[in-house]
N, C-alpha and C positions, 0 to 999 in steps of 0.2 A: 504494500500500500504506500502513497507516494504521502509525503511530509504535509503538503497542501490537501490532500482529503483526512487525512488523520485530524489535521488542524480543523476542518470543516465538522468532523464528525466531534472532536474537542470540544469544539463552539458551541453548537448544539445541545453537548451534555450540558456547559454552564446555563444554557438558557432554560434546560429542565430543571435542572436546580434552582432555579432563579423561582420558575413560575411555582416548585412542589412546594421548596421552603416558603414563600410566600403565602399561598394556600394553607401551608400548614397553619405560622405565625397568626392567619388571622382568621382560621376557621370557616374558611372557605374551600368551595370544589376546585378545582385544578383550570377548570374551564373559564371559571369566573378572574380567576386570580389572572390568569393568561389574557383575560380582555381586558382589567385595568390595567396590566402592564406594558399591554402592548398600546395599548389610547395615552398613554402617558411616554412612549418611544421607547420605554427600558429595559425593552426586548433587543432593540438596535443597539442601546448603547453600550446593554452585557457585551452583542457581535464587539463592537469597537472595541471594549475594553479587556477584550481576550488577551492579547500580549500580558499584560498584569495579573489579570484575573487566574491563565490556566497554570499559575507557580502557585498557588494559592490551593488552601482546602476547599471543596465545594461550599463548606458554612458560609466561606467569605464571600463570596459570590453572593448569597441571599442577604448579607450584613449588607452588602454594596447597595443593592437594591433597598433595605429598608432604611436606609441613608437615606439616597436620594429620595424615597417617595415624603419621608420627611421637612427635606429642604424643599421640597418646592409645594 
């Protein structure tokens, strides 16, 4: 498997992680959690923040996200 779809397939994990942890923290379905994150872009911006994001435990990834939904 070539560096670039590893990385794609990477990416992807952090964005599940994004949308479970999320769901979990706030007692919501997966589904729902998945459509405020993504009306809010912070589905894109996990994609961006992959470089940072995939040295990291998957926790941090959901930290990331309950950051930002806080700030803004």
């Amino acid at each position: 498997m070539s560096d670039k779809m590893q990385d794609k397939i990477d990416t992807n994990l952090l964005v599940v992680a994004a949308v479970e942890g999320y769901a979990h923290n706030h007692n919501l379905q997966e589904k729902d959690a998945y459509q405020i994150l993504a009306k809010r872009n912070l589905l894109s911006l996990v994609r961006e923040q992959y470089p940072a994001l995939h040295t990291q435990p998957l926790e941090e990834t959901v930290s990331f996200v309950e950051d930002v939904m806080k700030r803004s």
